[in-house]
C-alpha positions as CSV (number, residue, x, y, z in Angstrom):
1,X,105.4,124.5,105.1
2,X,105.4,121.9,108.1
3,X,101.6,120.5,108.2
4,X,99.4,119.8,111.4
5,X,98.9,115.7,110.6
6,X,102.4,114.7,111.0
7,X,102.5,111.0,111.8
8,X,102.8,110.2,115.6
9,X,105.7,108.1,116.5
10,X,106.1,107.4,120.2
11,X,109.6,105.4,119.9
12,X,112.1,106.9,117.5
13,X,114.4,104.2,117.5
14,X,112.6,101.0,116.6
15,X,113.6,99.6,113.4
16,X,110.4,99.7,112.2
17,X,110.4,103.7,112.4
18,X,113.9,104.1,111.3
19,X,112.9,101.3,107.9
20,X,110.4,103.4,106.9
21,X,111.9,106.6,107.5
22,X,114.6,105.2,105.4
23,X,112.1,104.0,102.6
24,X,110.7,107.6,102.7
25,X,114.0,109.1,101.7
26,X,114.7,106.7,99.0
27,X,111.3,107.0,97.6
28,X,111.8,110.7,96.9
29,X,114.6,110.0,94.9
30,X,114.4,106.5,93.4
31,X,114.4,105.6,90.3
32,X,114.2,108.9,89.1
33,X,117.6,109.7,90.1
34,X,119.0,106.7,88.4
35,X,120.8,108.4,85.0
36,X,120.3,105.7,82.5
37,X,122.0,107.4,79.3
38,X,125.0,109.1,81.1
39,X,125.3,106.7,84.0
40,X,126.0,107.2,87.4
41,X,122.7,109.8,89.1
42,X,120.6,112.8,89.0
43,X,121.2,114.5,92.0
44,X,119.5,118.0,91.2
45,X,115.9,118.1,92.6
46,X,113.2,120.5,93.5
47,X,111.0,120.0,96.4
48,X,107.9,118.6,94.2
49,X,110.7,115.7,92.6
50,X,111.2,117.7,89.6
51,X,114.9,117.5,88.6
52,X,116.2,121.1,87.5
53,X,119.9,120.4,86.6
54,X,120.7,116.4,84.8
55,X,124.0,117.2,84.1
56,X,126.3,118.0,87.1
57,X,127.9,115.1,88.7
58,X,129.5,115.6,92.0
59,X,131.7,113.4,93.2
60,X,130.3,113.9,97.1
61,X,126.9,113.1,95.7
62,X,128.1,110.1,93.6
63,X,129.4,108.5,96.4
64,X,126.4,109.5,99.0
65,X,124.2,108.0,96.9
66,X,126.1,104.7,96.9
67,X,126.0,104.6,100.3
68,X,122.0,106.0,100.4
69,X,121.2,102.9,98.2
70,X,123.5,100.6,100.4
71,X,122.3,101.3,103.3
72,X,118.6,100.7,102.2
73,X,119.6,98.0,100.6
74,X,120.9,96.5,103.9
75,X,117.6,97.9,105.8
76,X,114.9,97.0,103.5
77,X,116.2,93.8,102.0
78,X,115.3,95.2,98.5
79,X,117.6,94.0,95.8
80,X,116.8,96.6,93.4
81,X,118.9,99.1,95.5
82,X,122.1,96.7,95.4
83,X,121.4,97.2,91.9
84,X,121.6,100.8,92.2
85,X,124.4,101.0,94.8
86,X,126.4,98.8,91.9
87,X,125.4,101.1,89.1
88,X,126.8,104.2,90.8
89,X,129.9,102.3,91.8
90,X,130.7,101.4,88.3
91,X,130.1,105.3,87.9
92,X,132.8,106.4,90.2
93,X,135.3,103.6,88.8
94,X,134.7,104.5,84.8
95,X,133.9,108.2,85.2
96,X,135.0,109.9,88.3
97,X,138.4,108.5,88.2
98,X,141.1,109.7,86.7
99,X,144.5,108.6,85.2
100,X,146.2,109.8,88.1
101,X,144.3,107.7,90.3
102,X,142.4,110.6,91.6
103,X,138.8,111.4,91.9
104,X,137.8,114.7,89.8
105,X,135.5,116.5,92.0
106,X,132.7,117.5,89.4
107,X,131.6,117.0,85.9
108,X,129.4,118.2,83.8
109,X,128.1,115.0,82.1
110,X,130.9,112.9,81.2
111,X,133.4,115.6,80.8
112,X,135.3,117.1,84.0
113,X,134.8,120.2,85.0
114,X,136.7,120.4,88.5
115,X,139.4,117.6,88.5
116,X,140.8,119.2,91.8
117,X,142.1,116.1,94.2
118,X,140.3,116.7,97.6
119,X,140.9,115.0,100.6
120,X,137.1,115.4,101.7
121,X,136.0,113.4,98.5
122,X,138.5,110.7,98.4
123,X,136.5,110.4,102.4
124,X,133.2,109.9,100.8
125,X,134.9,107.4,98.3
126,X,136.4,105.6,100.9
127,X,133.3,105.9,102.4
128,X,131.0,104.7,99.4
129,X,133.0,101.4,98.8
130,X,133.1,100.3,102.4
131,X,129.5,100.3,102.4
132,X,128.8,98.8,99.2
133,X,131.1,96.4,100.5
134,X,129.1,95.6,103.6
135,X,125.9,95.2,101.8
136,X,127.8,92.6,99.8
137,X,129.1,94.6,96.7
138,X,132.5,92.7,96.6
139,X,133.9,94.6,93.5
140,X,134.0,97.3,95.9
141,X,136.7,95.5,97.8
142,X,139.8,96.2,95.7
143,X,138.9,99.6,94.8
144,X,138.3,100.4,99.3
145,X,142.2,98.8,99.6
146,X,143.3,101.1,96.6
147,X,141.7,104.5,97.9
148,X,142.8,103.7,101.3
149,X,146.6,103.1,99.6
150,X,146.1,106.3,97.2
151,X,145.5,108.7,100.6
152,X,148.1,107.6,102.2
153,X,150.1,107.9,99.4
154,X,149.0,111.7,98.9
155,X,146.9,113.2,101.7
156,X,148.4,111.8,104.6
157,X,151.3,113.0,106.5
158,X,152.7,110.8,109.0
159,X,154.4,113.7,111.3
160,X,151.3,115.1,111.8
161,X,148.8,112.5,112.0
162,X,146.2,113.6,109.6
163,X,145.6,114.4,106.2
164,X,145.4,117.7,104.2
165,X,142.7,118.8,102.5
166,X,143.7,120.1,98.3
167,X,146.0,118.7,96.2
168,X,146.0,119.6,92.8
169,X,145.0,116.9,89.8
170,X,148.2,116.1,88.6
171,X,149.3,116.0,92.7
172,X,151.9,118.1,92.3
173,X,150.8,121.2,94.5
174,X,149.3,121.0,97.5
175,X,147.4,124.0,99.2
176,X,148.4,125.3,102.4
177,X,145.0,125.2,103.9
178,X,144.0,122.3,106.5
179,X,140.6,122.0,108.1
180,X,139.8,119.1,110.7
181,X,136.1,118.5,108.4
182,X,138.3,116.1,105.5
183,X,139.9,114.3,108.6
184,X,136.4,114.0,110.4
185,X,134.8,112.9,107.6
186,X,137.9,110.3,106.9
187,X,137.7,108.9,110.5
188,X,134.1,108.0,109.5
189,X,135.4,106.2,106.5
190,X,138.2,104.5,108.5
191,X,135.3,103.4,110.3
192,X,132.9,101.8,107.7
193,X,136.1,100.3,106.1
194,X,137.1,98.8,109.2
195,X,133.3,97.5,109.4
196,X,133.6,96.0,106.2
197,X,136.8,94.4,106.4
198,X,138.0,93.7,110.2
199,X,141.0,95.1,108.5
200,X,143.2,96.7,112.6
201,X,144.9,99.7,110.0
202,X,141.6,101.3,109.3
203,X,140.5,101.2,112.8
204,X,143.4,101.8,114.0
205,X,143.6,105.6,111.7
206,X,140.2,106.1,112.8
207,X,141.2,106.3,116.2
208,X,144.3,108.2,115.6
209,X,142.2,110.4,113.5
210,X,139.8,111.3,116.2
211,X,142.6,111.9,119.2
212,X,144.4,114.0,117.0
213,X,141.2,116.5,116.4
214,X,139.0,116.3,119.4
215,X,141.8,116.0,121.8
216,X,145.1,117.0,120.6
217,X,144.1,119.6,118.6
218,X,141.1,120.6,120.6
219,X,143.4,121.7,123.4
220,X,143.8,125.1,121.7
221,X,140.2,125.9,121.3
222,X,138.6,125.0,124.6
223,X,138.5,121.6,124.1
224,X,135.7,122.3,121.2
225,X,136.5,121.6,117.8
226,X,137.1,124.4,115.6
227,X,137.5,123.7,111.6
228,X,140.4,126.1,110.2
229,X,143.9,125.8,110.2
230,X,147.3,127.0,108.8
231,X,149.7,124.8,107.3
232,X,151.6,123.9,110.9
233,X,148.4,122.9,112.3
234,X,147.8,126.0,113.9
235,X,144.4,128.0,114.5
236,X,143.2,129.7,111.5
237,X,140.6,132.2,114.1
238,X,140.1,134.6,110.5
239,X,140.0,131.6,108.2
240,X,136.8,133.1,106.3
241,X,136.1,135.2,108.5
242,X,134.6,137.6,105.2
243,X,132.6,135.1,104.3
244,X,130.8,133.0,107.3
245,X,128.4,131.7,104.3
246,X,130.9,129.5,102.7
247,X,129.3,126.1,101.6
248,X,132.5,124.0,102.4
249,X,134.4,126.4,105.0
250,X,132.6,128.4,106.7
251,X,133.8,130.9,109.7
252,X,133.4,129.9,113.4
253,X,132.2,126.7,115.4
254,X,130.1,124.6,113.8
255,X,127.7,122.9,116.4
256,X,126.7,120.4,113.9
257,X,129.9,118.9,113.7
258,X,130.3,118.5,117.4
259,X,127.6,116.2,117.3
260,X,129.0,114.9,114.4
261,X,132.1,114.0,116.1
262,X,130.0,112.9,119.3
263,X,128.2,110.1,117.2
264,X,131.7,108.9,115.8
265,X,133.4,108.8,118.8
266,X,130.8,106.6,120.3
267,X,130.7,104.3,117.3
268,X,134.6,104.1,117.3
269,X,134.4,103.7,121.2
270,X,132.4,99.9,120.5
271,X,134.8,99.1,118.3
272,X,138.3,100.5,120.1
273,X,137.6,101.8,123.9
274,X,139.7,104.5,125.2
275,X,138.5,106.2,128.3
276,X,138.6,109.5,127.1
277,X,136.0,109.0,124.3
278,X,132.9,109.3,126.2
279,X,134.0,112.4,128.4
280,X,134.8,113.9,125.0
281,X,131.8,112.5,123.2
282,X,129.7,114.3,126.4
283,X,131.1,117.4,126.3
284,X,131.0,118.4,122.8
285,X,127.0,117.1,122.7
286,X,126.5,119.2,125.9
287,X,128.2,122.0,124.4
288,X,126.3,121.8,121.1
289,X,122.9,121.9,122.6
290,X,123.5,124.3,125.2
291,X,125.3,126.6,122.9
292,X,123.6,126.1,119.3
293,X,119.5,124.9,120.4
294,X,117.1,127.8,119.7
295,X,114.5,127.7,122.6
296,X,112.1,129.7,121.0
297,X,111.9,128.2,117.5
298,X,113.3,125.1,117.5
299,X,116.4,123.7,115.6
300,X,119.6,124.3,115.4
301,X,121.6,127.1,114.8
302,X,124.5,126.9,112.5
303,X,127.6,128.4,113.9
304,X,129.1,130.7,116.5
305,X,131.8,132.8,117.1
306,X,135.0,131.7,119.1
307,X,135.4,133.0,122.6
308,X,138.8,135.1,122.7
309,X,140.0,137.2,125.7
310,X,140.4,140.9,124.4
311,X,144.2,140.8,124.5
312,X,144.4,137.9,122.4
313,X,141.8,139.2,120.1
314,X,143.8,142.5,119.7
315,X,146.6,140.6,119.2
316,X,145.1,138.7,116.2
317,X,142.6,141.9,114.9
318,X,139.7,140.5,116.0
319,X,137.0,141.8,118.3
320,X,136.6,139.9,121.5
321,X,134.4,137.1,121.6
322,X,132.1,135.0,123.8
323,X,130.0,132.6,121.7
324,X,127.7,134.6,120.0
325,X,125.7,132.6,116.9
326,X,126.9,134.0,113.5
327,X,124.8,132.2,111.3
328,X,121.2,131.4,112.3
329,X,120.1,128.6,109.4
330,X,118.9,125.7,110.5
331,X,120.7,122.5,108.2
332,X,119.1,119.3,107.7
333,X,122.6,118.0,108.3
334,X,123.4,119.9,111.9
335,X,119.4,118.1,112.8
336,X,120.3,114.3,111.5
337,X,123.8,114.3,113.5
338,X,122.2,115.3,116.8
339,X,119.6,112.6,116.3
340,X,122.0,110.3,115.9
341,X,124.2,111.5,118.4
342,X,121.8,111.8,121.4
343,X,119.8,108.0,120.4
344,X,123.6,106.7,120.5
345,X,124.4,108.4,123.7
346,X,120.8,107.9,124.7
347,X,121.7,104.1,124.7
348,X,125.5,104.5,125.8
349,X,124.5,106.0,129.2
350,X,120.8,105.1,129.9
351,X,120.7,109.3,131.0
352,X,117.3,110.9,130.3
353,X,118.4,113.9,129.2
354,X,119.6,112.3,126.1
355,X,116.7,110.6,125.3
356,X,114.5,113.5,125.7
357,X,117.0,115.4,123.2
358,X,116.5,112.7,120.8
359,X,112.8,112.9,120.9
360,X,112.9,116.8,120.6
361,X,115.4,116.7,117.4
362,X,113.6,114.3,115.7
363,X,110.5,115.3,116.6
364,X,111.4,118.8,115.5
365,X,112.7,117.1,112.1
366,X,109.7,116.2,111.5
367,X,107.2,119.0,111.6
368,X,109.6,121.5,109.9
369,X,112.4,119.7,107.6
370,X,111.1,116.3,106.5
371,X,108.3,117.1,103.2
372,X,105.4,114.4,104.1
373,X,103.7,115.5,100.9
374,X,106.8,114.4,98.2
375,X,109.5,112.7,100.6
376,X,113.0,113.6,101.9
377,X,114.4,116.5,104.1
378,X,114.6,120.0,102.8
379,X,118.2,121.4,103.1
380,X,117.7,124.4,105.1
381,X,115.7,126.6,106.8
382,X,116.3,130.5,108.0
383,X,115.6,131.3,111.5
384,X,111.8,131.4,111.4
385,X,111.9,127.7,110.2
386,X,110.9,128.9,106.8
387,X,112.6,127.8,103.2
388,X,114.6,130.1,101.1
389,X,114.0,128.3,97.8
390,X,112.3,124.9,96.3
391,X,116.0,123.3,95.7
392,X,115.8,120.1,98.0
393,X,118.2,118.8,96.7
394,X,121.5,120.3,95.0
395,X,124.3,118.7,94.2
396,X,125.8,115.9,96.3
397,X,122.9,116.3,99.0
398,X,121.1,113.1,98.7
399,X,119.5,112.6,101.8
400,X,123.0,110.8,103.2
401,X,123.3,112.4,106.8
402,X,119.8,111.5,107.6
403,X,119.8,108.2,106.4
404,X,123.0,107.9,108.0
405,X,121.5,108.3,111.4
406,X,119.3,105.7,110.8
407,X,121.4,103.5,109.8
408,X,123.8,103.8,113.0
409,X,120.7,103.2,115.1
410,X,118.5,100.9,113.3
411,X,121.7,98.5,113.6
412,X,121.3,99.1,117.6
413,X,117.7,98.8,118.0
């Protein structure tokens, strides 16, 4: 449980906070996490450090780590984490990939398990390479120009400007289902990739990427983002609506991923300038904290219910609506987006209010999901800040959103 002698940090966003913050995370992890007869990591730990599962390989975590051990690498100036960013890259190219050119989704040591192609992993590949690349991996360069080639080849559909989300191994079927999370989590890899390179496609996707979900798209859910769709690229408002729970897809607005979306627009704003990006990048932090902050605990809650006028609702068998929160868990995720969010818009504008929202978040962070006995962030919390289980970290966690927020703001300090 949170202690009383958390360390006092007046200024959030000096690098010297966000370096050791960083260090913190990696500590928890490294080397143990570094599979040395299998290859590739460990991924699987309980809150104390002890791993509970050394087989599973996901290919989310794979490539979180990469960028975990990239990004430190670029922070810390430690050369023992370009080793490790390397030996998980070798991972992904010898293990993880398939004949087809695809990406299996999970093994179980070396064997695959789940060879499913999905959109949302090829995005953390993408992801993984562009950073290696940046922290001066340069075998990750071919491979970033042949995922990017291998989505567009397969997930991406130029009449609607975005990619789906499942196709199957041998790409023959692909699944009806389309979800704006894949596409955000793409932008952010269009992003990095354009980072790495200076390559105009990349950036160039990104930013068609990110008008076609927070504006285009957005027009049919009160300019918010919601995350389920049919085939056409229609709402989905019952899209899981049985089962609100679901790790990948689960039912209603997610705040978290309007901040998300607010720390990528402002990122893809230095790089491309439109002038609807901040508005957008405003509203949907406003929204979040107005809508998802729990003023008498603390944190974040996870998702809430559309607002639908009765006749509509009738009209699709639902009951009528107005924003009510579904799902009360606090994620570690929902917390390090918002951090990052509100320092970059903290910065962007000069406002107050965003700064004092980034001192709240992260120091909320700290005193309930960050362990400062054995290192890293627990997952999640229920609604009385309290843990459900010892699991810190299950498969493809690794830390990656919070170091991820540090990264994007220790390069701005």
């Amino acid at each position: 449980m949170p202690t009383n002698d958390q360390p006092n940090h007046p200024n959030y966003r000096t690098k010297n906070f966000l370096q050791s913050h960083v260090q913190q995370i990696v500590d928890f992890y490294y080397p143990k996490c570094i599979d040395s007869d299998l290859g590739g990591y460990i991924n699987q730990f309980r809150d104390d450090g002890s791993i509970f599962d050394d087989q599973t390989k996901h290919l989310v975590g794979t490539c979180r780590f990469i960028y975990v051990f990239s990004v430190a690498a670029m922070m810390l100036d430690k050369p023992e984490y370009i080793d490790a960013a390397k030996h998980g890259v070798k991972f992904l190219q010898d293990h993880h990939k398939q004949p087809s050119g695809g990406y299996a989704w999970l093994l179980s040591g070396l064997e695959v398990t789940d060879a499913t192609n999905h959109c949302y992993g090829h995005a953390f590949v993408l992801l993984a390479y562009a950073t290696a690349l940046k922290a001066g991996i340069k075998e990750a360069a071919q491979p970033l120009a042949e995922t990017f080639d291998l989505m567009e080849n397969n997930f991406w559909r130029a009449d609607d400007e975005l990619y789906v989300d499942e196709i199957s191994s041998d790409w023959s079927v692909v699944d009806p289902y389309r979800g704006q999370n894949a596409n955000m989590h793409t932008c952010e890899a269009m992003i990095a990739a354009f980072e790495a390179t200076g390559e105009e496609r990349y950036l160039e996707r990104a930013t068609t990427l990110a008008k076609r979900v927070c504006i285009d798209l957005a027009k049919d859910s009160d300019g918010m983002i919601w995350e389920h769709y049919k085939e056409d690229w229609s709402i989905d408002w019952k899209y899981n609506l049985d089962d609100p729970k679901d790790l990948f897809r689960p039912y209603g607005y997610l705040v978290g991923h309007w901040t998300e979306w607010t720390k990528l627009l402002l990122i893809l704003e230095e790089h491309n300038p439109q002038e609807w990006m901040l508005p957008q990048a405003k509203k949907l932090f406003d929204s979040a904290v107005e809508q998802g902050w729990d003023h008498d605990n603390g944190g974040f809650n996870y998702s809430i219910s559309p607002s639908i006028e009765e006749e509509r609702a009738n009209a699709l068998g639902l009951p009528a609506k107005g924003g009510e929160i579904i799902d009360t868990d606090r994620y570690y995720w929902g917390l390090s987006e918002t951090i990052a969010a509100s320092g970059l818009l903290a910065s962007r504008t000069g406002e107050a209010e965003y700064a004092e929202w980034h001192e709240r978040t992260w120091k909320w962070s700290l005193e309930n999901l960050v362990d400062h006995e054995y290192g890293g962030w627990y997952r999640i919390l229920d609604s009385n800040n309290e843990r459900y289980d010892d699991l810190k970290s299950p498969a493809s966690k690794t830390d990656y959103h919070p170091a991820a927020a540090c990264w994007e703001l220790f390069q701005r300090a």
